[in-house]
C-alpha positions in Angstrom: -6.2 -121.7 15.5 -5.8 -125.5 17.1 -7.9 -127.8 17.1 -8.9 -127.0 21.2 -9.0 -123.4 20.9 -11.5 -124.2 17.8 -13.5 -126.9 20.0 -13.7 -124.5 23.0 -15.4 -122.0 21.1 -17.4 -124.4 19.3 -18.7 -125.0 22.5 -19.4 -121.8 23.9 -22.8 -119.9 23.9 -22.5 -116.7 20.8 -22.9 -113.7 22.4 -25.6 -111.8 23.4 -26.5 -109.0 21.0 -29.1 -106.5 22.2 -31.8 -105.6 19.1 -30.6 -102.1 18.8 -26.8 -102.9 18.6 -27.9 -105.1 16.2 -29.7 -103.0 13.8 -26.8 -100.9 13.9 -24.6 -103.0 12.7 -27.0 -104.5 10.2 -27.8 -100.6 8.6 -25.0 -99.0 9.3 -21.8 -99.1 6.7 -18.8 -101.1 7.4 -16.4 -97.4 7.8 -19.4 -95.8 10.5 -18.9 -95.4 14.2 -20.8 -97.6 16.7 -20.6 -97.9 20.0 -21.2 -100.7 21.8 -20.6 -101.9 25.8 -18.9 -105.6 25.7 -19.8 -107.3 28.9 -16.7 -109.9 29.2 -17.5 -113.6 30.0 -16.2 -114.5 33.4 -12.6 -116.7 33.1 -13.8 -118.6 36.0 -16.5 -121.3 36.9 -18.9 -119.8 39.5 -18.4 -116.0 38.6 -20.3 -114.1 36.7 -17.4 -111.3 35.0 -14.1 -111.5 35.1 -12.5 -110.6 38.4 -11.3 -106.7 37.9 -8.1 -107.2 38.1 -7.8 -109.6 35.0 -10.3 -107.1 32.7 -7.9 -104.8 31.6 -5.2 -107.2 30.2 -8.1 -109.5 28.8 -9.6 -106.2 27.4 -6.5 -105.4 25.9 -5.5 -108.8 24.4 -9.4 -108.9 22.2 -8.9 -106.0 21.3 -5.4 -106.1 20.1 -6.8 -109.8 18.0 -9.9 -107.7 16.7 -7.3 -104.9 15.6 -4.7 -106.9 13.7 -8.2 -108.9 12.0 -9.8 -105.9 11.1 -6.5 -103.7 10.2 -8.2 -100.9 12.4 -8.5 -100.0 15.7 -11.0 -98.2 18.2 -11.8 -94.5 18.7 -12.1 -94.6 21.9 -12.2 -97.3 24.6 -13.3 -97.4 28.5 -12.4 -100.2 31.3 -14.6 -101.1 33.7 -13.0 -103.5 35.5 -15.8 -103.4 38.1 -18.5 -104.2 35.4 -16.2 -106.9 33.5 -17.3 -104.6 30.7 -15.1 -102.1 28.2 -17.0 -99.4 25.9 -16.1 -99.3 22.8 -16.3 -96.9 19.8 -15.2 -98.2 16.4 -16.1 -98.8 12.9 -18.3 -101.3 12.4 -16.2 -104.2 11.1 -14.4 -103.8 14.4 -18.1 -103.9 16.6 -19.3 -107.2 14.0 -15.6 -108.6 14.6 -15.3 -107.7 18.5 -18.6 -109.3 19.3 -17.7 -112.7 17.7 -14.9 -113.2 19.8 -15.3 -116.2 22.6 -14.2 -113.3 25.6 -17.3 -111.7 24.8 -20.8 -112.5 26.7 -23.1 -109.8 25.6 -23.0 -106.2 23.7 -25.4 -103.3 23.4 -25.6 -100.3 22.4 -24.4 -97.3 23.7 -26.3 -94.9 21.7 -30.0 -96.0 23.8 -31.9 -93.5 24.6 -32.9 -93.2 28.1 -36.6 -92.1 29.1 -37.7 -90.8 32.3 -39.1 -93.0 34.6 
């Protein structure tokens, strides 16, 4: 890594981890599935996501690092450009590893349960 890319991240918030994602990946063994939804932080000053169009090949370049660091790759994965989010299943070395990189804002949990209002 240089020495810029290393100060950029240095400099950059950690992501946001919501309490449930959390536990999961705190109980859970390395090999289990999680899954997680990885808001993406914007590229720009002044917006809040990535613009759509630029999700899908930032999506695809974290997690193509994430897989060749990890040596494994992701069930299953969803784009939402829209959202400047992807959903991700995967083992949880992948989630811990995926949710340190500096692209990522925020992750939580896919598996909440939703009540009625």
């Amino acid at each position: 890594m240089s020495k810029r890319s290393s100060n950029k991240r240095a400099n950059r918030a950690p992501a946001e981890i919501d309490p449930v994602l959390r536990t999961e990946l705190d109980q859970k063994a390395a090999s289990e599935t999680v899954g997680a939804i990885v808001r993406l932080r914007p590229t720009r000053p002044g917006l809040h996501a990535p613009p759509p169009g630029e999700v899908e090949s930032l999506a695809r370049t974290v997690l193509g690092r994430v897989s060749a660091a990890s040596g494994s790759s992701p069930g299953s994965v969803n784009v939402m450009p829209n959202l400047g989010s992807i959903a991700v299943r995967a083992n949880v070395d992948f989630v811990k590893r995926l949710v340190q990189e500096e692209e990522v804002a925020a992750a939580t949990s896919s598996s909440h349960q939703v009540t009625a209002l």
